[in-house]
Biopython code that builds the backbone (N, CA, C, O; Angstrom):
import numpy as np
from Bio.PDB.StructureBuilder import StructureBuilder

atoms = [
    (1, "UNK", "N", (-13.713, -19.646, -75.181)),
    (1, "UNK", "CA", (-13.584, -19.583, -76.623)),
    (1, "UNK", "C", (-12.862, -20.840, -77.115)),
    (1, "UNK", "O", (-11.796, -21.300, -76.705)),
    (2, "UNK", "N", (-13.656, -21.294, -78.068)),
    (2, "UNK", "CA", (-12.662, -22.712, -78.730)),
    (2, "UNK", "C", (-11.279, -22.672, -79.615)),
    (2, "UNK", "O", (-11.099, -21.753, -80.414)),
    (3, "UNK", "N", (-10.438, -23.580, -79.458)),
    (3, "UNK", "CA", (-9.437, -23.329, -79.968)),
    (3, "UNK", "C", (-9.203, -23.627, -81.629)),
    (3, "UNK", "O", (-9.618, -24.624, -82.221)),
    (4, "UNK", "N", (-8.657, -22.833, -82.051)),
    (4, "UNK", "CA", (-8.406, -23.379, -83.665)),
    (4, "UNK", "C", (-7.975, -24.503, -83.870)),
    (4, "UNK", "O", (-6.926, -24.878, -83.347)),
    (5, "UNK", "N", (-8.711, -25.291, -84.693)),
    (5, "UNK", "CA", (-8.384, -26.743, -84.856)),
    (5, "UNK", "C", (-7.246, -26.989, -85.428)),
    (5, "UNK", "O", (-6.545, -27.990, -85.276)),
    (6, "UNK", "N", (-7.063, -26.107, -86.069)),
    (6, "UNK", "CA", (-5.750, -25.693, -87.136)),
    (6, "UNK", "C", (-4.566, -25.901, -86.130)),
    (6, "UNK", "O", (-3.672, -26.741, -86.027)),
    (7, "UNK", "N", (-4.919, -24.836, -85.467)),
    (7, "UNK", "CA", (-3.697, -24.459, -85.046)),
    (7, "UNK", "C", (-3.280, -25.676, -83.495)),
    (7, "UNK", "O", (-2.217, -25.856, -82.899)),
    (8, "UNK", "N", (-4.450, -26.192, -83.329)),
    (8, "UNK", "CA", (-3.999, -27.652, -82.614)),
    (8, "UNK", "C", (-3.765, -28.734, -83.120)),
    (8, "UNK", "O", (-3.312, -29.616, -82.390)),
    (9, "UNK", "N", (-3.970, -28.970, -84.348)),
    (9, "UNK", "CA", (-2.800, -30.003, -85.788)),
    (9, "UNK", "C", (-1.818, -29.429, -85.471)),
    (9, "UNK", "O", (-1.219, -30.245, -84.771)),
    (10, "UNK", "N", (-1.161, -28.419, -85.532)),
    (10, "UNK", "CA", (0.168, -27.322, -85.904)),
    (10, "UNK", "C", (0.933, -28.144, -84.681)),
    (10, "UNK", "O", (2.031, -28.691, -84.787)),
    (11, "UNK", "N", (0.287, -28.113, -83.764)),
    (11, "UNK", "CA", (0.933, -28.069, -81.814)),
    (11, "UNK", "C", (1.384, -29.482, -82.074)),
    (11, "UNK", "O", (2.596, -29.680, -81.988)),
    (12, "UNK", "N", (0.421, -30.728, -82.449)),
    (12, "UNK", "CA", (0.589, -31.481, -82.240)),
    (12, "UNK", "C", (1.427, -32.049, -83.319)),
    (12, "UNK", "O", (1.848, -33.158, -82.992)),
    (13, "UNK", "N", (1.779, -31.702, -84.395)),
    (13, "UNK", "CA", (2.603, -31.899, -84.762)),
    (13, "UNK", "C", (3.897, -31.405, -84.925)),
    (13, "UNK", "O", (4.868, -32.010, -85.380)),
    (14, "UNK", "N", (3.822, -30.037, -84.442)),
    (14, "UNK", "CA", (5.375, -29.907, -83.617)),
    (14, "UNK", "C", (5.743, -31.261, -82.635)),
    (14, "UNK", "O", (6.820, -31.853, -82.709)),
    (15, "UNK", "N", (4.834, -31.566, -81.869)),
    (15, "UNK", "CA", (5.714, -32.432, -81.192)),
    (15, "UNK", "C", (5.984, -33.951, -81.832)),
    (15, "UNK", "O", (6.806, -34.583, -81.169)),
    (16, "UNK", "N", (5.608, -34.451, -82.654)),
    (16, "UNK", "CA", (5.798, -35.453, -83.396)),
    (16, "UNK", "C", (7.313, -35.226, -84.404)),
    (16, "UNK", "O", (8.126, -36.149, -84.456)),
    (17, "UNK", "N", (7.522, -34.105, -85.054)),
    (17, "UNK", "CA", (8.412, -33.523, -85.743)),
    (17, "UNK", "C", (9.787, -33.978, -85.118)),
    (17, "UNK", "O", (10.696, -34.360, -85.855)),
    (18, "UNK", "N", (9.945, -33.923, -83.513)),
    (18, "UNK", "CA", (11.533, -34.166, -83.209)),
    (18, "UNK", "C", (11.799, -35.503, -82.773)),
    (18, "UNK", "O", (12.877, -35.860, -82.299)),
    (19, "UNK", "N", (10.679, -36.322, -82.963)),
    (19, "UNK", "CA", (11.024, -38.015, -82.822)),
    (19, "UNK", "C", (11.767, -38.677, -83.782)),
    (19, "UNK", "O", (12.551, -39.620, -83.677)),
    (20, "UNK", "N", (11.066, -37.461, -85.581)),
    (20, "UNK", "CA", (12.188, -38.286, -86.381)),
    (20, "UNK", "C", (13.707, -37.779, -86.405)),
    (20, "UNK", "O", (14.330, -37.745, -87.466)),
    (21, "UNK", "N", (14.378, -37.315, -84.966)),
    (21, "UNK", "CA", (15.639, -36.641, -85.534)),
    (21, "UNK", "C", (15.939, -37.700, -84.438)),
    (21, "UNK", "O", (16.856, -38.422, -84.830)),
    (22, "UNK", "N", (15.556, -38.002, -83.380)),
    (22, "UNK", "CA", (15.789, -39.269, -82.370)),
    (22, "UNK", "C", (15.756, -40.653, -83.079)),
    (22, "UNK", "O", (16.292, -41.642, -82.577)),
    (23, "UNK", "N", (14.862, -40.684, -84.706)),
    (23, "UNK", "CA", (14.820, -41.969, -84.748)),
    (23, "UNK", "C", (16.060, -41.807, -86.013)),
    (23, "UNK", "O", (16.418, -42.820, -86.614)),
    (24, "UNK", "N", (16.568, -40.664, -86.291)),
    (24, "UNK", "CA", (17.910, -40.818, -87.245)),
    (24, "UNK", "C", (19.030, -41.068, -86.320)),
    (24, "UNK", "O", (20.019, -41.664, -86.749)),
    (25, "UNK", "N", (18.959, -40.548, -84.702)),
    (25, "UNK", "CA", (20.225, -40.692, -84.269)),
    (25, "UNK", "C", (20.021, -42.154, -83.676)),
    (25, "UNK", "O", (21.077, -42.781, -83.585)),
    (26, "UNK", "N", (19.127, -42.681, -83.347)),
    (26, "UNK", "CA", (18.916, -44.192, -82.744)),
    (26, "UNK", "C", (19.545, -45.231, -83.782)),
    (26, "UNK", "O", (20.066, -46.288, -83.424)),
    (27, "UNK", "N", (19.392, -44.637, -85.654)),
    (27, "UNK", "CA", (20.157, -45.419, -86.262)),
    (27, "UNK", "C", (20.906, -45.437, -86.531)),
    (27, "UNK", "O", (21.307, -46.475, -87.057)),
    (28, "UNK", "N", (21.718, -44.365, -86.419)),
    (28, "UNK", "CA", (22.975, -43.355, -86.719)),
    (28, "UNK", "C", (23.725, -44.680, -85.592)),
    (28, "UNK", "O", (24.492, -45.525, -86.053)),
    (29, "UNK", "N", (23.396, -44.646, -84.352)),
    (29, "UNK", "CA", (24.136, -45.479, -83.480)),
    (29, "UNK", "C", (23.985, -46.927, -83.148)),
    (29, "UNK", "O", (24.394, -47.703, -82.284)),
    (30, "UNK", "N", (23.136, -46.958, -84.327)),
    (30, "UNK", "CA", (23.124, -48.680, -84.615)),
    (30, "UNK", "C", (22.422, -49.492, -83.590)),
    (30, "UNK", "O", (22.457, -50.707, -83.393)),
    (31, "UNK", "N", (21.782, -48.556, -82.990)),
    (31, "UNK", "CA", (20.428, -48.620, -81.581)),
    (31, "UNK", "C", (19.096, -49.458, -82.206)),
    (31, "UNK", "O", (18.002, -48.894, -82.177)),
    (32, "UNK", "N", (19.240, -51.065, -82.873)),
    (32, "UNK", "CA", (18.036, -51.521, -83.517)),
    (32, "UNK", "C", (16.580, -51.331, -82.826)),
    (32, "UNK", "O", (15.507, -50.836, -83.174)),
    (33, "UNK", "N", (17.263, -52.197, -81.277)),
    (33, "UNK", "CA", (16.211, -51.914, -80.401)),
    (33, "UNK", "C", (15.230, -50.442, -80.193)),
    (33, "UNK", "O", (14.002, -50.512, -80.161)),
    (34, "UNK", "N", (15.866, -49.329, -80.082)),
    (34, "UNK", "CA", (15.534, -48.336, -79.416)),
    (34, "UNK", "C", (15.002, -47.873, -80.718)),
    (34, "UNK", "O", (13.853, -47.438, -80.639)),
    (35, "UNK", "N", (15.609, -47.851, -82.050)),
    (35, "UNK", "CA", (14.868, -47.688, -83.042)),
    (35, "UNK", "C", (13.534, -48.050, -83.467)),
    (35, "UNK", "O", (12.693, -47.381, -84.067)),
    (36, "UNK", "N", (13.506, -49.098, -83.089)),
    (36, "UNK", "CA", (12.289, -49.695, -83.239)),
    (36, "UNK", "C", (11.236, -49.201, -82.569)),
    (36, "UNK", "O", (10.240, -48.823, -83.186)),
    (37, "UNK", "N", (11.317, -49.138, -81.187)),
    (37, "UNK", "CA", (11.080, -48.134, -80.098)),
    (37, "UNK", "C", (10.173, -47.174, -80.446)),
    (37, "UNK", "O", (8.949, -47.093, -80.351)),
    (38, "UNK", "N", (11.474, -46.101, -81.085)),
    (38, "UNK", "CA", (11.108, -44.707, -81.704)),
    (38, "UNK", "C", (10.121, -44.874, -82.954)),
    (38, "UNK", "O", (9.606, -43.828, -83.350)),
    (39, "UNK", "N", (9.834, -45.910, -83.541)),
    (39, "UNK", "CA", (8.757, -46.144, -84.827)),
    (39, "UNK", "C", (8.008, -46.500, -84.463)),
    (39, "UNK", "O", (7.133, -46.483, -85.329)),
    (40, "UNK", "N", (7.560, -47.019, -83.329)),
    (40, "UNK", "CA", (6.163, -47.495, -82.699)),
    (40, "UNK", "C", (6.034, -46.338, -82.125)),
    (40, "UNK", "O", (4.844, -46.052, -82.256)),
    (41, "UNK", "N", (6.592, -45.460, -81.534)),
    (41, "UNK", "CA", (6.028, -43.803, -80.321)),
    (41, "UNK", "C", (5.636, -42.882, -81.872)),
    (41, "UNK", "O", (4.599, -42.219, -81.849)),
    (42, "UNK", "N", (6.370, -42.877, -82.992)),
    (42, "UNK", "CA", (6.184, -42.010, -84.082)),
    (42, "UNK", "C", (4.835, -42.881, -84.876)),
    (42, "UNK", "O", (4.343, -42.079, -85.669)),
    (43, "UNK", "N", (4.237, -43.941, -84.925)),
    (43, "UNK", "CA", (3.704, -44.325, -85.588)),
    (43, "UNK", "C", (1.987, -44.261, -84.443)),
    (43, "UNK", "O", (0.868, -44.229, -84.956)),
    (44, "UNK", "N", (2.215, -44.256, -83.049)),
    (44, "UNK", "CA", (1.087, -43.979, -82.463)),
    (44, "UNK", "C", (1.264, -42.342, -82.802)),
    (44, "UNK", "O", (0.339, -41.957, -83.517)),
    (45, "UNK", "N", (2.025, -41.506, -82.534)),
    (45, "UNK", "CA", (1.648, -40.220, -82.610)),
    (45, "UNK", "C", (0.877, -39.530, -83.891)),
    (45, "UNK", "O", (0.234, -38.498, -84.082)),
    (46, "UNK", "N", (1.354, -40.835, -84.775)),
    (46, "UNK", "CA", (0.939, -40.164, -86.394)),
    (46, "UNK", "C", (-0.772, -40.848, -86.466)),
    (46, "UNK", "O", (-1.748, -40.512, -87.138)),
    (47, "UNK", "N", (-0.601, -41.735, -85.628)),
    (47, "UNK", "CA", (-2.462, -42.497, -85.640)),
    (47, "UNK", "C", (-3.085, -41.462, -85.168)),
    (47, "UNK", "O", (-4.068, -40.990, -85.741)),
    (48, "UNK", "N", (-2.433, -40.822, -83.703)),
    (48, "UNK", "CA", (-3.209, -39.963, -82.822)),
    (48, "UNK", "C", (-3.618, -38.908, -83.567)),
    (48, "UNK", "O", (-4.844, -38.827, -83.648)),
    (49, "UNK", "N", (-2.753, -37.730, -84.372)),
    (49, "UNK", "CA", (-3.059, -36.712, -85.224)),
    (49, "UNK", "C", (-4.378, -37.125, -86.151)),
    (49, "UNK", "O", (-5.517, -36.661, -86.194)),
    (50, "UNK", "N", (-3.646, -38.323, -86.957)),
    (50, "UNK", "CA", (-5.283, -38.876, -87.681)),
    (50, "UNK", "C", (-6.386, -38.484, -87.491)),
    (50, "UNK", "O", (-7.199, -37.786, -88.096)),
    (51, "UNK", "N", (-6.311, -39.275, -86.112)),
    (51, "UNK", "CA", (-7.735, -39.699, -85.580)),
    (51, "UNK", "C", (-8.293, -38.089, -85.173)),
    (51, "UNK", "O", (-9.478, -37.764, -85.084)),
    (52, "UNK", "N", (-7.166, -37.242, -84.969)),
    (52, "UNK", "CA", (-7.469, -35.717, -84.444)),
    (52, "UNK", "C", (-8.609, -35.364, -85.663)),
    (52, "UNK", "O", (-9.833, -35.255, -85.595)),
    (53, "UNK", "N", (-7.689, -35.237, -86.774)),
    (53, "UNK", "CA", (-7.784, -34.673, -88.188)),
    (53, "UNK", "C", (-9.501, -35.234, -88.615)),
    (53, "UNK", "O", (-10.551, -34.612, -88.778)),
    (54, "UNK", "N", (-9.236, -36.321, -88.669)),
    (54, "UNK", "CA", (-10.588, -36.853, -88.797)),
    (54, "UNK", "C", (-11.907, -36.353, -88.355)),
    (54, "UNK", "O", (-13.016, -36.164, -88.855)),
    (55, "UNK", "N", (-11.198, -36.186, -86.954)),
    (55, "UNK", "CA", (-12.656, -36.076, -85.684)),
    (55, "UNK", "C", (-13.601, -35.153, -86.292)),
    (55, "UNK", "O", (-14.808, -35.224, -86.525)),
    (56, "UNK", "N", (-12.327, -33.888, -86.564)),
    (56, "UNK", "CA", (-12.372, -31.932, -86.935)),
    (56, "UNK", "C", (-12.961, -31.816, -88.330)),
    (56, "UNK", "O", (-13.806, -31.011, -88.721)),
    (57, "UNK", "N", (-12.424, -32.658, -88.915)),
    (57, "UNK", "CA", (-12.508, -32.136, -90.305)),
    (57, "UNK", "C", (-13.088, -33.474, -91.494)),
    (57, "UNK", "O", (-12.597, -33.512, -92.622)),
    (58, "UNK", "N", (-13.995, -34.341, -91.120)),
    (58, "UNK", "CA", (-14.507, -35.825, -91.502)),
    (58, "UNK", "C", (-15.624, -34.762, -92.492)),
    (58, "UNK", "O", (-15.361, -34.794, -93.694)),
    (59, "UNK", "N", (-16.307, -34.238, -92.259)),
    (59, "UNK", "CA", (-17.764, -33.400, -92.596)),
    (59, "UNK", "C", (-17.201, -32.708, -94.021)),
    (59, "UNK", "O", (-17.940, -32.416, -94.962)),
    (60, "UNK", "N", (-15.596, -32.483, -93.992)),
    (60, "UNK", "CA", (-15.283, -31.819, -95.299)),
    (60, "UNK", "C", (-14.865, -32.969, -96.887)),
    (60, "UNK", "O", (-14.517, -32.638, -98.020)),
    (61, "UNK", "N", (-15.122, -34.449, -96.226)),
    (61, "UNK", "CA", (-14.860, -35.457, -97.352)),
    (61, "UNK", "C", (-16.163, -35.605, -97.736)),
    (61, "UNK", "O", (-17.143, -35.446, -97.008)),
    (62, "UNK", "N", (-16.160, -35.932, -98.964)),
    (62, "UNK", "CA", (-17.156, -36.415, -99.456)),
    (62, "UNK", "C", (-17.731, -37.530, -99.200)),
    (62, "UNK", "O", (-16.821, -38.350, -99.078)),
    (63, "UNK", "N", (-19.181, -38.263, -98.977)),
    (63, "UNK", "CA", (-19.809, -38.844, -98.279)),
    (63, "UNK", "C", (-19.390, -40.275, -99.260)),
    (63, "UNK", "O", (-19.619, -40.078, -100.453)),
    (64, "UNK", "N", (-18.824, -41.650, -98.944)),
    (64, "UNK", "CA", (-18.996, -42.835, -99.943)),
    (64, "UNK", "C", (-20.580, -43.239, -100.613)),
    (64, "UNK", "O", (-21.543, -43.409, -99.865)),
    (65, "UNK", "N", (-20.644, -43.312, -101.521)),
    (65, "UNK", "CA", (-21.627, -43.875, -102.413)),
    (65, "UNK", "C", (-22.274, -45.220, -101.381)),
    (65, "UNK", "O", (-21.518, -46.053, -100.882)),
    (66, "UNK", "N", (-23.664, -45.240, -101.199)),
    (66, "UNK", "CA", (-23.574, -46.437, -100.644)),
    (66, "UNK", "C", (-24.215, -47.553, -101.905)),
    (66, "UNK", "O", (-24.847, -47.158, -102.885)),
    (67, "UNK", "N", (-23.976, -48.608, -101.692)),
    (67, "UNK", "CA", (-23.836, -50.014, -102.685)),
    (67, "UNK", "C", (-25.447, -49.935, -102.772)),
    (67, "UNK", "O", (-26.215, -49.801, -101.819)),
    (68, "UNK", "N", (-25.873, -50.081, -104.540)),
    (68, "UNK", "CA", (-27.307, -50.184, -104.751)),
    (68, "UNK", "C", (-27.805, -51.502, -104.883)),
    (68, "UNK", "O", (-29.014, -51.726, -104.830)),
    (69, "UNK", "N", (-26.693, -52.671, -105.105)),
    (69, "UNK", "CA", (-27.726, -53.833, -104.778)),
    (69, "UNK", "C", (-26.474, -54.872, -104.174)),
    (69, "UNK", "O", (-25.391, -54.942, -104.756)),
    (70, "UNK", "N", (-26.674, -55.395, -103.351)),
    (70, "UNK", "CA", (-26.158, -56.297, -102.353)),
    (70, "UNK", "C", (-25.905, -57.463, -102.883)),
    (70, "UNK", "O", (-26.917, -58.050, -103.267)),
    (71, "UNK", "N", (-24.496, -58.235, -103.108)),
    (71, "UNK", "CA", (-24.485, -59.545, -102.844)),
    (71, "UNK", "C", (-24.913, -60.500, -101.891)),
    (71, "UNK", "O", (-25.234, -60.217, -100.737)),
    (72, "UNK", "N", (-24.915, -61.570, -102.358)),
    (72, "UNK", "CA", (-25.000, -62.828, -101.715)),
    (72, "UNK", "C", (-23.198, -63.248, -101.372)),
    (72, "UNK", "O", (-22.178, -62.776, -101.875)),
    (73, "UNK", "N", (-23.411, -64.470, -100.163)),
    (73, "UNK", "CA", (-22.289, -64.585, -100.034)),
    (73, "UNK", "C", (-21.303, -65.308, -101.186)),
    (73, "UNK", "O", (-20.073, -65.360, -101.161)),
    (74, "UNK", "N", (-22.283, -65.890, -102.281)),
    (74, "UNK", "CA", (-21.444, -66.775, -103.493)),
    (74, "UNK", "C", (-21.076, -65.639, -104.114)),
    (74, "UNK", "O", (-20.139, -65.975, -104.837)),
    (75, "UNK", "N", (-21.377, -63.900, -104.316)),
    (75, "UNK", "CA", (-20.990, -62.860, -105.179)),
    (75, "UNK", "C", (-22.270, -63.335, -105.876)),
    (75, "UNK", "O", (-21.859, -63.274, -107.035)),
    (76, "UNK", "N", (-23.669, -63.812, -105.990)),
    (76, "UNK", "CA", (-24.637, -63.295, -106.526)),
    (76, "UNK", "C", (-25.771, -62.116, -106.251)),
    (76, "UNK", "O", (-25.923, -61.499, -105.197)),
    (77, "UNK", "N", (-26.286, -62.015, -107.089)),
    (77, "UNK", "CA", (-26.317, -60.080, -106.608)),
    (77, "UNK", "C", (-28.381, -61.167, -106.443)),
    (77, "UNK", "O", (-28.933, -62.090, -107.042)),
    (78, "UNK", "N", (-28.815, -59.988, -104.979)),
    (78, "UNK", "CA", (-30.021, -60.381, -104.484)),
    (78, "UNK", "C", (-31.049, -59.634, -105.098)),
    (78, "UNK", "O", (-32.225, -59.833, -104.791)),
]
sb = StructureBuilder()
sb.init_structure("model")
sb.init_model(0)
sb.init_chain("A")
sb.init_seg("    ")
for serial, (resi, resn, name, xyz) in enumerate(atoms, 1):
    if name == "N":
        sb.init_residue(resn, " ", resi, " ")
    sb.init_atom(name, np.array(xyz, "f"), 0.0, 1.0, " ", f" {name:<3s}", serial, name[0])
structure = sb.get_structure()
């Protein structure tokens, strides 16, 4: 049986949730380095969810308009 997509956003962002209390105490202790650290591990985890979110749920955005007449590369229309 497949799992709720829902409820595997939920999971995965429980675990994203306690990086930002690591990245208050990394500044709390004046830890630039390790801070920094902690915003690159929180900033892949927040891509990763994205890309989750996306995968699951892309079919529920509305489709972009596609362009009815094409430029040229000067911006004249062909």
């Amino acid at each position: 049986m497949a799992k709720d997509p829902i409820q595997e956003l939920k999971e995965e962002y429980s675990k994203i949730s306690p990086l930002f209390e690591q990245l208050r105490a990394e500044i709390n202790a004046s830890r630039q380095k390790a801070a920094a650290e902690k915003i690159k591990e929180i900033e892949t985890s927040l891509d990763d969810l994205k890309r989750k979110v996306m995968n699951d749920f892309r079919w529920l955005l509305p489709q972009e308009p596609v362009q009815q007449q094409k430029k040229s590369l000067f911006g004249f229309k062909k």
